[in-house]
N, CA, C and O of each residue as an XYZ file, in Angstrom:
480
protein
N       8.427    -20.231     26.716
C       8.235    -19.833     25.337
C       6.753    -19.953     24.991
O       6.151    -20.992     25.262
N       6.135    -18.902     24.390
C       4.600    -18.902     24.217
C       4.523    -19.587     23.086
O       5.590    -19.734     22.491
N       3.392    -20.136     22.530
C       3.232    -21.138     21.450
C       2.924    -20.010     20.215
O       3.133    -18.806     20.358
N       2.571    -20.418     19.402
C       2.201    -19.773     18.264
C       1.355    -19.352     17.662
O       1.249    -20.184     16.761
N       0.448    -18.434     17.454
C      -1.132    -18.367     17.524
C      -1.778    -19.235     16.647
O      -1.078    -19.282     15.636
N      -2.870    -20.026     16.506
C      -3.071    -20.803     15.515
C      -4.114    -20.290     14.105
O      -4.900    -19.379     14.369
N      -4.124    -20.533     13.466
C      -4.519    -19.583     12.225
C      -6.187    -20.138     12.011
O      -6.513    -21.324     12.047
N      -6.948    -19.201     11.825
C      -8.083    -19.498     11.789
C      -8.687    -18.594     10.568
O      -8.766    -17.398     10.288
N      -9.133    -20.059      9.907
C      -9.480    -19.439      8.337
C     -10.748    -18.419      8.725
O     -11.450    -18.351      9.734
N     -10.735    -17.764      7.657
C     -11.428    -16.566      7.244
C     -11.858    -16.616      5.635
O     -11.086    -16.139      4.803
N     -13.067    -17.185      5.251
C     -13.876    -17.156      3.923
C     -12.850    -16.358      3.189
O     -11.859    -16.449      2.465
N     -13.716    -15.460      3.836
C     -12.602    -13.969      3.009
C     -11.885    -12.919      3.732
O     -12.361    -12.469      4.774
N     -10.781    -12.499      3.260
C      -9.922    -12.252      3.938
C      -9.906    -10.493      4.266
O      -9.081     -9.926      4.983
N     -10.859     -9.951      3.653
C     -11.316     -8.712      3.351
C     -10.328     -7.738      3.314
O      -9.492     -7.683      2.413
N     -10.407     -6.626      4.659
C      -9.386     -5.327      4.531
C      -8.748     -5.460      5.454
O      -9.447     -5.704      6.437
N      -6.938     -5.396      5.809
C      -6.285     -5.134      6.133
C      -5.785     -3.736      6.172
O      -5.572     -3.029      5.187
N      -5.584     -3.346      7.701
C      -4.501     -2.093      8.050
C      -3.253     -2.341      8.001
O      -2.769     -3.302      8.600
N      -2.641     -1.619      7.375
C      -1.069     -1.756      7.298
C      -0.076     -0.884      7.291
O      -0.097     -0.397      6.161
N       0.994     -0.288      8.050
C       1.656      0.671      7.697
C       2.548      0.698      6.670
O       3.245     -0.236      6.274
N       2.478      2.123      6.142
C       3.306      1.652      4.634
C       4.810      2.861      4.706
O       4.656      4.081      4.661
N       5.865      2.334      4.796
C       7.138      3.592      4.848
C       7.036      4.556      3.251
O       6.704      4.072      2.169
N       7.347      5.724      3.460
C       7.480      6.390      2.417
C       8.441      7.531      2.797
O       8.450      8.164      3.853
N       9.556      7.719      1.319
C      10.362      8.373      1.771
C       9.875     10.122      0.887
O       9.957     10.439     -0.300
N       9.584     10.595      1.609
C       9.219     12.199      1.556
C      10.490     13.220      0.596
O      11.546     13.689      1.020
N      10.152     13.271     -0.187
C      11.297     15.084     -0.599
C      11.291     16.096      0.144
O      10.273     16.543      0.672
N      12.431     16.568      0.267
C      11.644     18.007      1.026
C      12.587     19.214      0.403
O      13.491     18.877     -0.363
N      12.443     20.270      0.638
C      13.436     21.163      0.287
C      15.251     21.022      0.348
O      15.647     20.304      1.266
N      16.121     21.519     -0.365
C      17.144     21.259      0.151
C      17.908     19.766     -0.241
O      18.949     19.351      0.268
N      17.039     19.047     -1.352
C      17.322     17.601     -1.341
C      18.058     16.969     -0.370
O      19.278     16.823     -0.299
N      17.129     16.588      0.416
C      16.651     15.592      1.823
C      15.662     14.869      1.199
O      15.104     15.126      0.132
N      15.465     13.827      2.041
C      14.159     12.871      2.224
C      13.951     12.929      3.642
O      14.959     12.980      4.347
N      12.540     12.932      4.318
C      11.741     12.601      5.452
C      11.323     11.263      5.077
O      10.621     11.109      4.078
N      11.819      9.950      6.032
C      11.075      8.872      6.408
C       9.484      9.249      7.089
O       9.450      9.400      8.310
N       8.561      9.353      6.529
C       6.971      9.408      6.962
C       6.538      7.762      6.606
O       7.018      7.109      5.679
N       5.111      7.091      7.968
C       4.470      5.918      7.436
C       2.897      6.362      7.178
O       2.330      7.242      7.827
N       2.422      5.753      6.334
C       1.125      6.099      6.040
C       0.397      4.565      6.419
O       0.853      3.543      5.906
N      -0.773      4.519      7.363
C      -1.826      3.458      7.466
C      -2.600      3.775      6.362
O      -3.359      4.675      6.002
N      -2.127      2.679      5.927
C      -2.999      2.054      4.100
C      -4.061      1.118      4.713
O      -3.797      0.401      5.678
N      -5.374      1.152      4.068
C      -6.656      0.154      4.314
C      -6.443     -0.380      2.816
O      -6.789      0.199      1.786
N      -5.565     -2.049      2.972
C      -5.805     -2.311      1.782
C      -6.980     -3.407      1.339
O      -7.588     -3.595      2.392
N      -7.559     -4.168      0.379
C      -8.437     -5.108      0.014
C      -7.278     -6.397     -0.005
O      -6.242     -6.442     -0.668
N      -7.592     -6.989      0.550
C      -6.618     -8.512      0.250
C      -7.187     -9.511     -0.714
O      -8.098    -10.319     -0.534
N      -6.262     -9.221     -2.049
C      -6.734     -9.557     -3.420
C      -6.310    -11.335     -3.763
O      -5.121    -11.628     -3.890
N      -7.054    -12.075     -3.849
C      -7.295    -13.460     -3.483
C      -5.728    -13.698     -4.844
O      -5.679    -12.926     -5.802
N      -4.806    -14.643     -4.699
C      -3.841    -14.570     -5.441
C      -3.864    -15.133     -6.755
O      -2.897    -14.958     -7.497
N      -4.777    -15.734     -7.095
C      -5.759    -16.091     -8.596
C      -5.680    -14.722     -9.426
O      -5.287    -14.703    -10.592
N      -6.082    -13.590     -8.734
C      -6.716    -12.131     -9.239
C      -5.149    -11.393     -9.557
O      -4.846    -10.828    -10.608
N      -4.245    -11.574     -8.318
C      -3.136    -10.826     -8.729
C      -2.267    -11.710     -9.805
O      -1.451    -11.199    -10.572
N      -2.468    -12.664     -9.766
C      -1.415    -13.810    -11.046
C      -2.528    -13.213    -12.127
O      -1.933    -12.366    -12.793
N      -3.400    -13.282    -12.402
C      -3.938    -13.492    -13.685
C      -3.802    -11.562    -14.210
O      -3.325    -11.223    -15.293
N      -4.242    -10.741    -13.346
C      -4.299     -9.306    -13.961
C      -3.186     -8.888    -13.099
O      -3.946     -8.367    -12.283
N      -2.016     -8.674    -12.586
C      -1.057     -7.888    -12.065
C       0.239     -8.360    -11.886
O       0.904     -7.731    -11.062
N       0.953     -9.621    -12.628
C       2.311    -10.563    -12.687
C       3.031     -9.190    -11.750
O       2.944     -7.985    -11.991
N       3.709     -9.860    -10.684
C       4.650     -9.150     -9.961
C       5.687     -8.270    -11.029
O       6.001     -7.080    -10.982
N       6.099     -9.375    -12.038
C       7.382     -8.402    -12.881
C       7.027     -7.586    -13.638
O       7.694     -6.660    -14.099
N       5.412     -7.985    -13.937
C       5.008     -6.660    -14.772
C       4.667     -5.123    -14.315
O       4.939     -4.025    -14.802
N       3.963     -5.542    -13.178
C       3.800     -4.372    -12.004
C       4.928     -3.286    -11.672
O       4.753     -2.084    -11.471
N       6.436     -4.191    -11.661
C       7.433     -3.279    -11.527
C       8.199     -2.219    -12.738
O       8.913     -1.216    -12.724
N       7.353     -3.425    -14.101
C       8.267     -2.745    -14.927
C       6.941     -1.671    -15.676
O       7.390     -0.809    -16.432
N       5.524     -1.690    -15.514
C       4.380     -1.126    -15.949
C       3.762      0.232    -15.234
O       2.805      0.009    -14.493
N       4.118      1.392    -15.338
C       3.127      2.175    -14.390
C       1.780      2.430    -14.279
O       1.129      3.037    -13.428
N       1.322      1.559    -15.819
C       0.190      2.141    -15.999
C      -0.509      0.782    -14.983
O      -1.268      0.914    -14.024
N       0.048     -0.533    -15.579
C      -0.353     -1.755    -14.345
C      -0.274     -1.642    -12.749
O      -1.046     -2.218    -11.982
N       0.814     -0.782    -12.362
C       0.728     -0.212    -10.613
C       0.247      0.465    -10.736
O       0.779      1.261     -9.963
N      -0.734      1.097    -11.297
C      -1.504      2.269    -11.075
C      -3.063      1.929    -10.898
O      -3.895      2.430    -10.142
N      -3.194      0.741    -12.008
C      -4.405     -0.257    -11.909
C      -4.717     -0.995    -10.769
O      -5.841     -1.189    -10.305
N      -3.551     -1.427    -10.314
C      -3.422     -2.452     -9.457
C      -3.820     -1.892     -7.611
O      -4.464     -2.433     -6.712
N      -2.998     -0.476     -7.709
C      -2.876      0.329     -6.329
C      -4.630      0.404     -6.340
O      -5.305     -0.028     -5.406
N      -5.347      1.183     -7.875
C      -6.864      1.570     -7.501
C      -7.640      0.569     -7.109
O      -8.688      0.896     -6.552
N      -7.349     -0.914     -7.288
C      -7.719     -2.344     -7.036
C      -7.750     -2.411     -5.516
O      -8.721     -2.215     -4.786
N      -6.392     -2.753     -5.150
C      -5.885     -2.959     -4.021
C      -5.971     -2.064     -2.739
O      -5.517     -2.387     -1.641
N      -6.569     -0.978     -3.012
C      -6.080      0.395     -1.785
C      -7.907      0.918     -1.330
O      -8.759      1.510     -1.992
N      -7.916      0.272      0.303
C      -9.630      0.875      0.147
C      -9.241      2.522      0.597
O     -10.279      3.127      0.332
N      -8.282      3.487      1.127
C      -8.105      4.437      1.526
C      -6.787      4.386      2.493
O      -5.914      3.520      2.432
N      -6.820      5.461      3.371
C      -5.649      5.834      3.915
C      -6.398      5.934      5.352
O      -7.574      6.291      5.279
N      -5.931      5.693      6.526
C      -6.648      6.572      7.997
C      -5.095      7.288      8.688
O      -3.901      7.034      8.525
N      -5.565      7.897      9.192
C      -5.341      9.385     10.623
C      -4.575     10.256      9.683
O      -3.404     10.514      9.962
N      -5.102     10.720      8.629
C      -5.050     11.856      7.940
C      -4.647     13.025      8.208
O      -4.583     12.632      9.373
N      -4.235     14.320      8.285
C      -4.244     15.507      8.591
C      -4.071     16.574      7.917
O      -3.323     16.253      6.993
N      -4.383     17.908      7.819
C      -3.555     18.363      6.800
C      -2.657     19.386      7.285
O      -2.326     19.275      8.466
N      -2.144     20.464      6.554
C      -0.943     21.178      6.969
C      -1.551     21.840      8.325
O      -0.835     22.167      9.272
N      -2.775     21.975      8.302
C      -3.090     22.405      9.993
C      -3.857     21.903     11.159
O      -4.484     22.286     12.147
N      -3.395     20.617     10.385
C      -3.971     19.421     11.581
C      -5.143     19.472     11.268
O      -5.554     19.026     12.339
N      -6.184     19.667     10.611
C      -7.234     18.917     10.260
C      -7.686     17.558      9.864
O      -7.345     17.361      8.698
N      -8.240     16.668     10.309
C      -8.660     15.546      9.865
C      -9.203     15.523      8.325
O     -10.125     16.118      7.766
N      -7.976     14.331      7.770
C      -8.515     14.554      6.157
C      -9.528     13.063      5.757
O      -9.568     12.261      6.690
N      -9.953     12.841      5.071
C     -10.919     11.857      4.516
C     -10.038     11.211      3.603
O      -9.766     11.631      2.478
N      -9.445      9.791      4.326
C      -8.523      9.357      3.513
C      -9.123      8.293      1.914
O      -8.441      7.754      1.042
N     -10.105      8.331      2.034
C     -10.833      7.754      0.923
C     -11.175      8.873     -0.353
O     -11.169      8.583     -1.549
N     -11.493     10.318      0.276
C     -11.687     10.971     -0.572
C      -9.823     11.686     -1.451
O      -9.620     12.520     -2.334
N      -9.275     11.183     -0.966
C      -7.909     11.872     -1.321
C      -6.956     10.793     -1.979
O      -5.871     10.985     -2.528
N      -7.553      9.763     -1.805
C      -6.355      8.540     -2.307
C      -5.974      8.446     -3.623
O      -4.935      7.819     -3.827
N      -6.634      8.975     -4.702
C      -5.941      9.459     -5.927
C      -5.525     10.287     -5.670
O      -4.465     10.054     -6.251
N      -5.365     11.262     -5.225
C      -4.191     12.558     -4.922
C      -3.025     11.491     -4.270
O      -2.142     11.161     -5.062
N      -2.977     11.116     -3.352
C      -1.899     10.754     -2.449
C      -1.551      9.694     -3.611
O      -0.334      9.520     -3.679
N      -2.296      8.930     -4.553
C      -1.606      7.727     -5.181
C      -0.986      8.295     -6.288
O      -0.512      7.515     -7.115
N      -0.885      9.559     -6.487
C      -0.551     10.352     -7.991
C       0.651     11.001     -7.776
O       1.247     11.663     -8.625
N       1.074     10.771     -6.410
C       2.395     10.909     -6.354
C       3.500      9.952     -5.783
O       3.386      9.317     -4.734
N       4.686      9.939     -6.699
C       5.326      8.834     -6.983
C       5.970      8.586     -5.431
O       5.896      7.554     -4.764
N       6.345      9.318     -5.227
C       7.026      8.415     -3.498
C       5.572      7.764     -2.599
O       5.696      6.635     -2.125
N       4.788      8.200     -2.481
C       3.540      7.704     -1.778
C       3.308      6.201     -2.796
O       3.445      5.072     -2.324
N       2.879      6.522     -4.487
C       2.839      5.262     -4.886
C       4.100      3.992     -4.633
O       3.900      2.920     -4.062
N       4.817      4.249     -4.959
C       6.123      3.382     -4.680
C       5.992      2.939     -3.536
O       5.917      1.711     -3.535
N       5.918      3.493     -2.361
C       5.790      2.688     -1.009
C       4.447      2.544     -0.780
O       4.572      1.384     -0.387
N       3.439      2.708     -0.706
C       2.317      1.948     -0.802
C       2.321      0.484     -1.791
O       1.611     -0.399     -1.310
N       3.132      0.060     -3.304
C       3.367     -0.734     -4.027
C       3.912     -1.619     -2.581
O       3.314     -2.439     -1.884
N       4.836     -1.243     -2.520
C       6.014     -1.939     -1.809
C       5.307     -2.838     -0.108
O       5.465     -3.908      0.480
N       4.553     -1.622      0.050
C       3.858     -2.383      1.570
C       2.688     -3.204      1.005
O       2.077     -3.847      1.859
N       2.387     -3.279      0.129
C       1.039     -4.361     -0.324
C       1.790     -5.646     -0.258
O       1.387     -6.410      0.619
N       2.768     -6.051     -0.966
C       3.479     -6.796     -1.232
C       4.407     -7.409      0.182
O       4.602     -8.624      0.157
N       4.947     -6.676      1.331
C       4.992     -6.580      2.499
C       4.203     -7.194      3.178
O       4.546     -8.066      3.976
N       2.986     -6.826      2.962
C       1.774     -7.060      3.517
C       1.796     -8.638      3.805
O       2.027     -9.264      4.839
N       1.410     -9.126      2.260
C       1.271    -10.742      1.968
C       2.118    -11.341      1.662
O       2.026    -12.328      0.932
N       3.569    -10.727      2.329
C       4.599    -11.484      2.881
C       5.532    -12.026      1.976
O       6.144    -13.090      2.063
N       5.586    -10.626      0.544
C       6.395    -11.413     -0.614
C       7.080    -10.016     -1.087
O       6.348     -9.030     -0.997
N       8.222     -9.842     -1.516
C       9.411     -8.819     -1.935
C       8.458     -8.334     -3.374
O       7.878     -9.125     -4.118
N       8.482     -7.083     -3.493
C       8.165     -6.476     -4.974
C       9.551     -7.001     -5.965
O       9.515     -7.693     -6.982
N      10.850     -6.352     -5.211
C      11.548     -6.386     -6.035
C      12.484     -7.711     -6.417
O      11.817     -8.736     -6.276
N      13.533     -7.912     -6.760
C      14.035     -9.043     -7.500
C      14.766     -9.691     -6.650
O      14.895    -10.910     -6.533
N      15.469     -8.446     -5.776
C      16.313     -9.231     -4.664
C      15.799     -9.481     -3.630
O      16.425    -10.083     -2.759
């Protein structure tokens, strides 16, 4: 049995890669399971208690909306409908302005630092 890696502080904890699930619409009402690699900022938990209360976040859009532009440095391996490489920094208000992308990006931040968005 291998031991456990041992944790080695870090001042600051800066940007994390993370994959985030999102469930896609598509024609035909279906959903596509797609993951998006989110570059998020790891927001010291002083910052999220004092401006972003978990229950408010869920019940506020205008507060997850604050919170995502806080929390989200961009997106990487981008593409677009013809495989072009997109600039996931320049697009992340587009991609955050729509609600299935926001919702699971919410959901993987919270994932992330190892705590449930929702109640259950």
């Amino acid at each position: 049995m291998s031991e456990a890696k041992k944790f080695v502080y870090k001042s600051t904890p800066g940007i994390i890669v993370w994959p985030c699930k999102v469930s896609e619409p598509v024609n035909g009402g279906a959903r596509e399971e797609a993951t998006l690699t989110v570059r998020f900022n790891v927001l010291p938990q002083e910052r999220i208690e004092e401006a972003f209360p978990r229950l408010a976040i869920m019940q506020d859009p205008k507060l997850a909306r604050a919170f995502l532009e806080e929390a989200v440095v961009g997106f990487d391996g981008l593409t677009d409908d013809k495989g072009k490489s997109v600039d996931g920094q320049k697009v992340k208000a587009q991609l955050l302005a729509q609600p299935y992308i926001h919702d699971g990006v919410l959901e993987g931040y919270f994932d992330m630092i190892g705590r449930r968005l929702t109640k259950n």
